[in-house]
C-alpha positions, 0 to 999 in steps of 0.5 A: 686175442689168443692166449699165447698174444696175450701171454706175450704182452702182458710179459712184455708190458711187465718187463717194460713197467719193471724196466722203467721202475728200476732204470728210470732215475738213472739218468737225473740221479745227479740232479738229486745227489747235488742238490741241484733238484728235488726228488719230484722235479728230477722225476718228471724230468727223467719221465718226460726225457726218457718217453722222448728217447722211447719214441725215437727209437723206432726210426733210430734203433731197429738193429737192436730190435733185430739183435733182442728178438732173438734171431741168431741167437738161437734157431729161427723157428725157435726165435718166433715161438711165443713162449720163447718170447713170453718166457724171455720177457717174464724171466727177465721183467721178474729179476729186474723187479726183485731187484727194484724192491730190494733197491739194487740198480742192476741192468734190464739188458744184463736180465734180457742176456741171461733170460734168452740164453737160459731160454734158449739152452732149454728151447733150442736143441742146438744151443745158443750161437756162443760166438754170436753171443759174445761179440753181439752182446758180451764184448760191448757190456764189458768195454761200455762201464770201463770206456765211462769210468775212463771218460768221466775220470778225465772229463772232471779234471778238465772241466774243472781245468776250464772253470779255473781258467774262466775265473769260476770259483768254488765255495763251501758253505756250512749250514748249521740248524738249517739257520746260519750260513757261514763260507769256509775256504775250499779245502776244510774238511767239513769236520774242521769247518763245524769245529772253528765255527763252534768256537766263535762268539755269537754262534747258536749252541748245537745239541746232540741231534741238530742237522750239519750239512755242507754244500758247495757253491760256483761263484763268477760268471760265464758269457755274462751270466751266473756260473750257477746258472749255466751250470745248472742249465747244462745239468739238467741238459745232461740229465735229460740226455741220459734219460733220452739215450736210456729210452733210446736204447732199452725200448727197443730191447723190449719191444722187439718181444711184442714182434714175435709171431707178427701180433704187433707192428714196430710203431704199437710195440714202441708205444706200448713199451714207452707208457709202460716204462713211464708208468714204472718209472713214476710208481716204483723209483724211489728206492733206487732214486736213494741208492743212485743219487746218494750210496755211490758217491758224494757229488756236487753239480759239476761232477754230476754233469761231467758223470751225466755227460760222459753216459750219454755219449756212450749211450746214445753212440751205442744205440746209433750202432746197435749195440746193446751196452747197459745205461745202468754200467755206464752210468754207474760207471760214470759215478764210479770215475767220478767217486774215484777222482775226488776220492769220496766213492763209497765202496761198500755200496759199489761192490754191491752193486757189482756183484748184482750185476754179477748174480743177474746174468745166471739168475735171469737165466734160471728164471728163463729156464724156469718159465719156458718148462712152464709155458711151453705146454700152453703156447706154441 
């Protein structure tokens, strides 16, 4: 193996590793955020999920294969140079780590963007193709978050329209000292419910530090079953369908790095990229797995699957057409509609994440720059 092949794969397993571990818990993030999973189980979930939507990407997801190898965007003598792609893979596998110990969300497509046009300014001597650029990538990142938060702000008032309509009824529960559990009526604030339950004769005396928590139950039945149950099951359905359309549409982004220069075929590249994101996904997720599941919004199930349905639609629809939208937008975006409707978006934590978004396009593109004046002189 030469040095330039082995250069490019380690960059490309890096960038795979950094993906899985800042993207993996996307898509199960509602599973933790209501509840409705604990952190291990939504883990394994996302993995198992997401690895199936990495290896069905080589027989549904070649065009954004072609669309991330860089051909287009800049020359194709260029596109096929190894320490273009090398640099690519390693401007964009650093941010996207960076930005994973810090515990920021951001988009491993936004990071790949900025990294091959910063590379390509530097390795191109005509530039990058700006028309190509922004119908091929800019327009579909712009319109994917709006088309989610959209989406998944209509979806819950329906769905909650449906479940109204079937009988389903939603309860409050207020857990006190994680020993007593009492129904409030829907519609008491949680400080309210504490309040009155204090008042009442034969209820435990709470000290200053003692745990108050409240959680939200669905009570009635659907097709004869537990409207819990069903809801549940359709949960993590959709959890898993977002993890399997995020595996769907970012392999392919990576693994068409691994194909420069022919040192790898579609099927090697696919695999390779699918255990790194694995890997990735299992060792470094948990600071995300505390920003998505709970500094966006407060959710209950039902939310978390209206948010989870919508972002898989786009997702998978996207990747069907190859386009390169961002499961971390989307899915954001999603929360965003969600936190929106039901008035409980944290928004201090949301322009946070918008304006890492924002920083990641010109800072992937520095380190591209960056990489390539470094490696240029060592590969071809």
């Amino acid at each position: 193996m030469t040095l330039g092949i082995a250069l490019g794969l380690l960059a490309g397993v890096f960038l795979a590793f950094s993906n899985g571990a800042n993207d993996n818990f996307k898509g199960v993030a509602t599973l933790l955020g209501s509840k409705t999973a604990s952190y291990k189980t939504a883990v394994f979930w996302a993995t198992v999920t997401t690895f199936a939507g990495s290896l069905a990407a080589f027989f549904l997801a070649h065009k954004l294969m072609v669309s991330f190898s860089g051909k287009g965007l800049v020359p194709e003598e260029v596109a096929q140079l190894t320490s273009f792609s090398a640099s690519v893979a390693l401007a964009s596998a650093s941010t996207v780590f960076l930005a994973t110990r810090i515990g920021f969300p951001i988009s491993t497509t936004h990071a790949i963007i900025g990294a091959l046009v910063g590379t390509g300014l530097l390795a191109s001597p005509h530039g990058v193709n700006i028309e190509k650029l922004f119908s091929a990538f800019f327009i579909p990142l712009l319109l994917s978050p709006v088309l989610s938060i959209f989406g998944a702000g209509v979806l819950y008032p329906t769905m909650s329209l449906v479940r109204k309509k079937l009988g389903v009824t939603r309860e409050s529960c207020l857990c006190i000292g994680n020993e007593v559990l009492v129904r409030v009526p829907q519609g008491i604030s949680k400080g309210i419910a504490a309040s009155a339950v204090l008042q009442v004769d034969g209820c435990p005396q709470i000290s200053v530090g003692t745990k108050v928590t409240c959680e939200e139950r669905y009570v009635g039945q659907v097709w004869g079953l537990s409207a819990k149950t069903v809801l549940d099951a359709a949960h993590f359905l959709s959890a898993g369908l977002v993890s399997f359309a995020r595996g769907l549409n970012d392999t392919p982004k990576i693994a068409a790095i691994l194909l420069v220069g022919g040192s790898f075929t579609a099927m090697p590249s696919v695999g390779i990229v699918a255990i790194a994101i694995a890997l990735g996904g299992t060792i470094f997720v948990k600071r995300i797995a505390d920003t998505m599941s709970y500094q966006i919004t407060e959710m209950n199930d039902g939310q978390g699957f209206s948010a989870n349905f919508v972002t898989s639609l786009i997702v998978i629809g996207a990747s069907h057409l190859g386009m390169p939208v961002s499961t971390t937008h989307v899915s954001c975006g999603s929360l965003f509609g969600i936190g929106t409707v039901t008035r409980q978006a944290h928004w201090g934590s949301i322009l946070k994440i918008i304006l890492a978004c924002v920083v990641t396009l010109p800072l992937a593109g520095l380190l591209g720059v960056l990489s390539f004046w470094l490696l240029r002189g060592v590969l071809s």
